[in-house]
N, C-alpha and C positions, 0 to 999 in steps of 0.2 A: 396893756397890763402895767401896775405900779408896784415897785417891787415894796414892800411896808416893814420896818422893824419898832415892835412893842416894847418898852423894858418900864418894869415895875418891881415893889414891894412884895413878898412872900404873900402878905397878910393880905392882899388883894387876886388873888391869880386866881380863884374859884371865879372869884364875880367878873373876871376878864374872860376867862373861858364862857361863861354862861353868856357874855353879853355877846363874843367873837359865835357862838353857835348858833342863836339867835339871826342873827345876819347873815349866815350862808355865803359869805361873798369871799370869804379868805383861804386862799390856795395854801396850805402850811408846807415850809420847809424845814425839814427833818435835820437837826442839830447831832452830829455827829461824830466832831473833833474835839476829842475832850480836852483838856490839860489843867494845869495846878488849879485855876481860878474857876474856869465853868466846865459844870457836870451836865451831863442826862438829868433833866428831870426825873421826880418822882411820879407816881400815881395820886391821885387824890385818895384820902383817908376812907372814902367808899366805894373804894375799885374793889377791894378783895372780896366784900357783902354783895354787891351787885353783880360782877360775875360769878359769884358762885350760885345766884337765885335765877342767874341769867343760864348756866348749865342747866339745873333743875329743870327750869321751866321747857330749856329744847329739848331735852330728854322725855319732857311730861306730852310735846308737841309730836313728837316721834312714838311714842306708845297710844295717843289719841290720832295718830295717822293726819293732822291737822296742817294743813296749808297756808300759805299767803290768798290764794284765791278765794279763799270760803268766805262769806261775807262776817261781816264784826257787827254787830249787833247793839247799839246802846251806847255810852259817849267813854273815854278814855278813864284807867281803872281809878280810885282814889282811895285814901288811908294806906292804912298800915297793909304790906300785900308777900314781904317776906312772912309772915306766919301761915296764910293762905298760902302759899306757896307749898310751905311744908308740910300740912295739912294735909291738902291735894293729893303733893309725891306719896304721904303715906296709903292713903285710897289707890291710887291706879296703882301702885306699886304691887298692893296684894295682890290686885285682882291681874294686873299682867304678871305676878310672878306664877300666879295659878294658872295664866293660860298658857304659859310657856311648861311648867310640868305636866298638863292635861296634852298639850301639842308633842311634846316626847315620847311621854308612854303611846299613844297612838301612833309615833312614828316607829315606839320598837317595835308595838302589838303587830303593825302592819308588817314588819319585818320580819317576824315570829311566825306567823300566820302563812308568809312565804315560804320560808322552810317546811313548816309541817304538812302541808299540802300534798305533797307527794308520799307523806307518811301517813296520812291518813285513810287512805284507800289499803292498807294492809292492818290487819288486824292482829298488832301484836304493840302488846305496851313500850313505849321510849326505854324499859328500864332492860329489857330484853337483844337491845341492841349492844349491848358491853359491860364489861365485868367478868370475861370467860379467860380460861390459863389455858385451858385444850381446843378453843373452837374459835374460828378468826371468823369475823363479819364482814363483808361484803356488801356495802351499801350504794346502789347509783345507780346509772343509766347506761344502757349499753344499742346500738344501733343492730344488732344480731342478735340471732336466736343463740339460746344455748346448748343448740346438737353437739353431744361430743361429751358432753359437762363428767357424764360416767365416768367413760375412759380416763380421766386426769384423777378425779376424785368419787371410788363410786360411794363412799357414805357424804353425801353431804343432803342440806333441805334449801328450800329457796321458795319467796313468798314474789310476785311478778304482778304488778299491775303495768299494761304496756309495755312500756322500756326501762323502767322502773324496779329494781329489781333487788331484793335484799337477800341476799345468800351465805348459809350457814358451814363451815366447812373445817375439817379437822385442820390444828396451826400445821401438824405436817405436813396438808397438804398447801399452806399456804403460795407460798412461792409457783408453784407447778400452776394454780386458780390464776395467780394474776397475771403470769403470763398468758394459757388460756384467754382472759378476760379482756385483754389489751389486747389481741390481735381482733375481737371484735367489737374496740372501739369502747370500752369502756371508761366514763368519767366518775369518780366518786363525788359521792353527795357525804355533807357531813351531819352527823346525827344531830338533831336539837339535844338540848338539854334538859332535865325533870324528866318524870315517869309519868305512869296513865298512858291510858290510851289516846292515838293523835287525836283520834276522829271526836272524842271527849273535850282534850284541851283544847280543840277548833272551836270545840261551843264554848267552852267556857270564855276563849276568847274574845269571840265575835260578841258577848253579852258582856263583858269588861268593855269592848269598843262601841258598844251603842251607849250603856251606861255613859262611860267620858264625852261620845258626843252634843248626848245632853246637857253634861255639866260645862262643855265648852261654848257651849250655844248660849247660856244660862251668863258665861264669865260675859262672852262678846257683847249681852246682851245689857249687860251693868256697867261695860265702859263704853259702850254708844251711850246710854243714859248720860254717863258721866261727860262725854263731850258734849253732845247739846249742850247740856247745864250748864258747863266750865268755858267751852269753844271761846268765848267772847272777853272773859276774863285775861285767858291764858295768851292767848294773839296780842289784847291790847298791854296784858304785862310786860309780856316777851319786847312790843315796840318801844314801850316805856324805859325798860332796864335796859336798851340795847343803846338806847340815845344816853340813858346814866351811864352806861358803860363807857364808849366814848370819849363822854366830857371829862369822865374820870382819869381816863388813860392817854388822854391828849398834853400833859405835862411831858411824859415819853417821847414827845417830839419838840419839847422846849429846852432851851440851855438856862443853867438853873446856879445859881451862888449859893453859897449861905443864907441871905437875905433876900435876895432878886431874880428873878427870871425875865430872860428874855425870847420873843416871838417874831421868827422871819418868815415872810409871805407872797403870794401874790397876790393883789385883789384888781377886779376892773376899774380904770378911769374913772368912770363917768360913778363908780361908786365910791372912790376914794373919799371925799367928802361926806358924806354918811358917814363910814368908817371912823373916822378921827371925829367926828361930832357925838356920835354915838361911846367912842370911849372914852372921848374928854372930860365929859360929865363927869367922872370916876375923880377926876382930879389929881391923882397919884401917879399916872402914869405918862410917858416918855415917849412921844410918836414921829418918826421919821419919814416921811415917804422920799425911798431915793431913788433919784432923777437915774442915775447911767447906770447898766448892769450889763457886762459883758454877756452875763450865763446867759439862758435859753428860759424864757418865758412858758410857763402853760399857756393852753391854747381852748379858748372857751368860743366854739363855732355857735355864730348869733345871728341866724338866716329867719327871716319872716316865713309867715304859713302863709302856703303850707309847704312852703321849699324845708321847712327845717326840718321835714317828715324825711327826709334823705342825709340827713347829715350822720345815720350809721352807717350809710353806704361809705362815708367815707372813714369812719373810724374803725371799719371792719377791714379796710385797704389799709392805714397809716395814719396816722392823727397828724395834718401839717406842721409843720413849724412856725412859729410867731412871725418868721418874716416872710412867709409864702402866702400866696391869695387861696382864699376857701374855694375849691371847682366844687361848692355843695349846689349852686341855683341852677350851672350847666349841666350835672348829670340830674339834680331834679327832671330839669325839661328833657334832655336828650336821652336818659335812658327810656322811659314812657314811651317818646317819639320812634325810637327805633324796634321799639318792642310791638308800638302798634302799628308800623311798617308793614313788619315781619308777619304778625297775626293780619292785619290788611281785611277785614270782613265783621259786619255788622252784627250777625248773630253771634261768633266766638266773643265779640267786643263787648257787648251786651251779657253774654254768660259770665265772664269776665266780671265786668265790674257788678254784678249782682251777689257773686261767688266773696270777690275782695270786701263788699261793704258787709257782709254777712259773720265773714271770718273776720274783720277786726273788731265790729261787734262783740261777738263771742270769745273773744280771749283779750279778755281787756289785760288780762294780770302778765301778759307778754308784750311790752309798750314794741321791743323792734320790732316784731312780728307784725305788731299792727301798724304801726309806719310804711312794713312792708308791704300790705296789703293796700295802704293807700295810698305808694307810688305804683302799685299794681292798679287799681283802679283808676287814674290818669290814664297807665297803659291803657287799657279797654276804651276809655273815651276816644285815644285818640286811633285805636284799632278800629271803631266805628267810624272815626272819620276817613280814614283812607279806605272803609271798605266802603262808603258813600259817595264819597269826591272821586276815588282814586282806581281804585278795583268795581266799584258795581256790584260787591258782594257780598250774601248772605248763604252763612253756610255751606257757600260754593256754589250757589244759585245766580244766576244774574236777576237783575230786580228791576233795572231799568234801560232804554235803549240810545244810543249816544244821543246827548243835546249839546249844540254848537252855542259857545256864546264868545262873544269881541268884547276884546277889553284893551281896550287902545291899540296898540298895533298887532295884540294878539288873538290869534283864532284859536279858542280852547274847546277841545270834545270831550264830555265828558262820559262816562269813567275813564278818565286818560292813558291806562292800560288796562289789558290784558293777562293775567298772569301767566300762561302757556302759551300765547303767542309774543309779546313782548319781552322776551326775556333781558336780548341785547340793552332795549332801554332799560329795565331794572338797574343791571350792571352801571348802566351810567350812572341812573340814580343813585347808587350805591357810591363812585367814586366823584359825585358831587358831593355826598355828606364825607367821606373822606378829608374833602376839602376843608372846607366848614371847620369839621370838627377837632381835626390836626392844626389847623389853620388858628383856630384857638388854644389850643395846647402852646405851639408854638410863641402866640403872645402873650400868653401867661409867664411862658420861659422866659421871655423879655424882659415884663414888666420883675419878676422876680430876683433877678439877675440885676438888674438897674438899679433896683433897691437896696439891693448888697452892693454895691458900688463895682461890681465885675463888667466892665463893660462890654471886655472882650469877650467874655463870654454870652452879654446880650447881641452882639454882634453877631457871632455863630447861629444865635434864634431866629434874629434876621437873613439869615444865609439859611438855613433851614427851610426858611417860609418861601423863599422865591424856588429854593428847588422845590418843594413840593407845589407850587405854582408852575415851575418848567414841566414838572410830571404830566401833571393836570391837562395842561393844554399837550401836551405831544401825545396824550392819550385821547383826547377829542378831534383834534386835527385829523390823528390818524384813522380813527371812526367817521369822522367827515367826509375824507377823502375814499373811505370806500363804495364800490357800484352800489349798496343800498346802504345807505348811513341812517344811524338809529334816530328818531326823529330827536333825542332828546340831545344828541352831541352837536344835530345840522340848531335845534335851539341854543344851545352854549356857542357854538362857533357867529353865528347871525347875529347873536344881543347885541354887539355896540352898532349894528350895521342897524337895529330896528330901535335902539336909543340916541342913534344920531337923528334918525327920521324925526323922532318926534321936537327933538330942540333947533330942527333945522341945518344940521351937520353932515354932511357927507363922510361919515365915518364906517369903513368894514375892517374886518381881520386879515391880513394877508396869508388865507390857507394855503395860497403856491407859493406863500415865501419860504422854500425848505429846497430839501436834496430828495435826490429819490432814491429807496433802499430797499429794493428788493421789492417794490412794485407800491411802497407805501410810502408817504411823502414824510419827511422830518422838517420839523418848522423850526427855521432858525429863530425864532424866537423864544423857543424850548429852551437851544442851545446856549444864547446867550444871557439866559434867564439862569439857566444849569451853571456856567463858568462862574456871573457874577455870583451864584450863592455859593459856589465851592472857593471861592478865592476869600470871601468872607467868613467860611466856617475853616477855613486852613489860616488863618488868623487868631480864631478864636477860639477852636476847637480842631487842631492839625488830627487828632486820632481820629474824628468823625468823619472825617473822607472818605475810609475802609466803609463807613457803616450808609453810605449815602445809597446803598442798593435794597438796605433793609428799608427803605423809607418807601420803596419804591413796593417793596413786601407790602408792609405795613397798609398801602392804599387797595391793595387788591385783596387783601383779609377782609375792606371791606363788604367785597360782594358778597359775605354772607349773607347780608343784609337781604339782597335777593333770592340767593338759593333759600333761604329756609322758608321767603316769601312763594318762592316757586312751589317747592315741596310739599307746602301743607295748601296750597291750592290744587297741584297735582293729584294729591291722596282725597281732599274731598269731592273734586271731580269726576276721582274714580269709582270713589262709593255711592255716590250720587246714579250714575250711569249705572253701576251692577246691582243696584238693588229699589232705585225708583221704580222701573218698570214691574218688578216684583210686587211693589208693594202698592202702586196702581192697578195691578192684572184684571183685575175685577173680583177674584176669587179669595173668601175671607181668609184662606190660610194666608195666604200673599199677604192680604191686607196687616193683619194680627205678626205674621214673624218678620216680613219685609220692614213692617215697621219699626219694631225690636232691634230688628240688625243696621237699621237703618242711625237711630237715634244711638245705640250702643257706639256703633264705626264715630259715628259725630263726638261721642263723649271721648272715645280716643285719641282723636284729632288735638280737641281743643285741650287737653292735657297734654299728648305730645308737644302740640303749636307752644304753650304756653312755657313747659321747661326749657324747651330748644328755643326758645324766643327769650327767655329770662337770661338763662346763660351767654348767650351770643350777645346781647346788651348790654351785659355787665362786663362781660372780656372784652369789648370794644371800649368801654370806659378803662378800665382798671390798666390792660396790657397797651391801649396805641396811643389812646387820649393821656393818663396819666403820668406816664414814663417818657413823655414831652417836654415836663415842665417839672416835674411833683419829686421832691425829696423826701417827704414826711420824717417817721419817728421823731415827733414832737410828743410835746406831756400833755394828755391830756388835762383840762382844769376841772380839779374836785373841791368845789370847797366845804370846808371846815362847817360843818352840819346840813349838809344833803345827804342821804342815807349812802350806804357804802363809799364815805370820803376818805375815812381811816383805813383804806387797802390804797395801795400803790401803785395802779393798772394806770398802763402806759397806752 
């Protein structure tokens, strides 16, 4: 990035703004320190016109229910379009202000019609329930009979439907009733209001609320007209006035004289040139680009496709810092790679990326979503591949039966595992990519740290990297050395013993060069692999010595990597086994639900597989892989007319 300062004449800053929008390439920084000489800018002379047609218009978009999604129809609006504007709001405005009083009374009616319900099954007019000096009313629900009601009060009347019950009763006797009436539970109900009879005002009702339905149906039915008609207008206004807006109120981030304003920025290298060619033309204005800048750069991530389909992976984690390396191209490839590990089977892999190409399709107007969906799609390819090469599976099927092939000094079977019988080698597989992918962390920390000129602190990365190498092998060795060692650690321990062979070397590993510790050998190669990285990170990092056992953590988190691979082979195994036989039985019910339950259990699978497979991929990025190396809270780079540049998101 180039850090760029603009300074010009009053009578030109429109045509600078329009020319700086135009170009999209300038990061603007927000002028803030005022004193005697420079102020805040002002707005342009059609900020206050334009946002005000620009409310209107989202307001008119919010009562036509209108999206960014819907499609725009016909090319961007032209003339004069504040008077249409106003026009418009007075149209939908009637018609939503009638549908908002038609959607109330309907909401009291409905509330009215609540009440009276239980009044209507007695046959005495509203107006009969109050207005008495000598007789107290009793209106409500009681869970009891009223045996007894005599003895308290023996003149009274009482109208009962159900529980329901309105009881007439002299005021003397009031007191003595409600006590009576509360010991069985009685709730009062409160009288509506007006006179008539209920069961009358229930119709009259119900024909006031078909009436309004119609007229509601009638409103909705003249502002659907009105969007069709308007839809394409109102979206391309709305984008119009929102870019007028903008340009208008981007003075707000200028420092401004009496006479002059000026404009600080970031824009790309390799576009700085444009830049001052593009404004030079102007002639009036004043273009700096300077060389050193202590502050902190925005940060504009610039990976090829289709690695850059991941790059909200990483601004969903922390937007780098300018002087950190982008891990966007490693978690492109490693998250997929682990995901389709994890999934490991041809048919899930297959549904998979059918599901992802489908769904990003279809929601175009959600760009991370569909990013998402097509680092999810990777995944599936390469879940097809390991359930091809690696597993043998479909669906949790086997498909094919081991084929041997040599490939120089190696004798490889294929499908190289088993998921229920190999689990041990999983495990390893799992702290081989441990390796790997720490092992890159770790040089990123280096490379980052180098560049800052801390070297002590690249050093510690370096000491970092050989302990997690001493891990590695004391963990292999010690897998080696057991009565049946996983074939995949007796491969890791044998490599330089079968790449000496072929350069003509007599090269092996010394797996008895160690102690014995409780019946399992420790390779002093671990050991002094362990001292030289701890004597180098107590250099460069003296606190990171306490944390040298989390690292030790950190490789065994790996085996997720396995378990979930184990898990959702385990569960399709199992469904496989308790319901093929069913649904071969020969007999059609078999046939028709074995199948059902058969494809249902598999759609389970591959949704679980797929969440617990997303999840575990991305917390093995974010939590072991990026907290190796990764400082983020960096700015992200907006520039100055891409849509949402005038917000401040970090």
């Amino acid at each position: 990035m180039s850090r760029i300062l603009i300074v010009g004449p009053k009578k030109d800053l429109e045509p600078t703004v329009e020319i700086l929008y135009s170009l999209e390439t300038l990061h603007l920084l927000d002028f803030v320190e005022e004193d005697e000489t420079f102020k805040i800018g002002k707005p342009l002379e059609k900020a206050s016109s334009a946002s005000t047609s620009l409310i209107k218009l989202r307001s008119i978009c919010s009562v036509l229910e209108l999206d960014e999604s819907q499609a725009r129809k016909g090319g961007p609006v032209t003339g004069e379009i504040e008077g249409k504007i106003t026009s418009l709001e007075l149209q939908i405005s009637d018609e939503d202000n009638a549908r908002k009083h038609i959607e109330s009374r309907l909401s009291n009616i409905d509330i009215r019609l609540r009440t009276l319900e239980p009044f209507s099954h007695i046959p005495l007019p509203l107006g009969l329930y109050r207005g008495y000096e000598n007789l107290h009313v009793f209106v409500g629900r009681t869970s009891k009979s009223l045996e007894g009601l005599a003895k308290v009060a023996p003149d009274f009347e009482v109208y009962q439907h159900e529980k329901f019950i309105a009881l007439f009763v002299p005021e003397k006797k009031a007191s003595e009733v409600q006590t009576f009436l509360n010991d069985r539970g009685f709730v009062a109900v409160e009288v509506p209001e007006g006179d008539g009879l209920p069961l009358k005002v229930t119709k009259d009702l119900e024909t006031e609320k078909k009436n309004l339905k119609k007229r509601l149906e009638q409103t909705q039915d003249t502002l659907e007209k009105l969007k069709e008609k308007h839809a394409h207008f109102v979206l391309s206004a709305e984008d119009f006035l929102t870019v007028q807006v903008e340009k208008a109120e981007a003075p707000l981030r200028f420092a401004s004289t009496e006479h002059s304003f000026a404009v600080d920025g970031w824009i790309p290298k390799e576009r700085a040139k444009e830049v001052k060619s593009s404004l030079s033309k102007m002639g009036t204005l004043y273009i700096e680009e300077i060389e050193k800048e202590e502050e902190e750069s925005p940060v504009l991530l610039d990976n090829p496709e289709p690695a850059s389909r991941a790059e909200f992976f990483v601004h969903m984690f922390s937007t780098p810092k300018s002087d950190e390396l982008d891990p966007t191209p490693i978690l492109f490839f490693v998250f997929p790679l682990f995901f389709g590990f994890m999934i490991g089977d041809i048919g899930y892999g297959v549904a998979m990326m059918v599901t992802a190409f489908i769904m990003q399709a279809k929601l175009k107007s959600m760009p991370d979503f569909r990013n998402l969906m097509l680092v999810m799609f990777w995944g599936g390819v390469f879940s097809v591949f390991f359930g091809l090469f690696v597993f043998g599976d479909a669906f949790g099927f086997p498909i094919w039966e081991h084929l041997e092939v040599e490939i120089g000094f190696l004798s490889l079977k294929f499908p190289l595992f088993h998921k229920l019988d190999d689990v041990m080698d999983l495990i390893m597989v799992s702290f081989i990519a441990a390796l790997i992918h720490l092992g890159i962390g770790y040089a990123f920390g280096f490379i980052n740290e180098f560049k800052k000129g801390k070297k002590k602190h690249a050093m510690a990365k370096v000491g970092w990297m050989l302990i997690l190498f001493a891990f590695f092998i004391l963990i292999m060795v010690t897998a080696y050395n057991r009565p049946y060692p996983p074939r995949v650690a007796v491969f890791v321990v044998d490599l330089p013993h079968w790449i000496g062979q072929t350069v003509g070397l007599d090269i092996a590993f010394p797996t008895g060069f160690g102690f014995d510790f409780g019946g399992w050998i420790v390779s002093y190669v671990s050991i002094i692999l362990l001292v030289i990285g701890a004597v180098l990170l107590g250099i460069g990092e003296p606190m990171g010595l306490v944390e040298v056992i989390g690292l030790l953590a950190n490789m065994f988190s790996y085996a997720r990597l396995a378990g979930v691979a184990v898990a959702k082979g385990a569960m399709a195994n199992a469904f496989n086994e308790m319901l093929v036989p069913w649904a071969v039985s020969g007999a059609i019910e078999g046939l028709i639900l074995g199948g059902i339950f058969l494809i249902l259990s598999h759609f389970v699978i591959f949704v679980l597989g797929a969440l617990s497979a997303g999840i575990q991929a991305i917390r093995l990025n974010y939590v072991e892989f990026f907290l190796k190396f990764y400082e983020g809270n960096g700015e992200r780079f907006k520039p100055f007319g891409e849509p949402g540049a005038m917000s401040k998101e970090v």
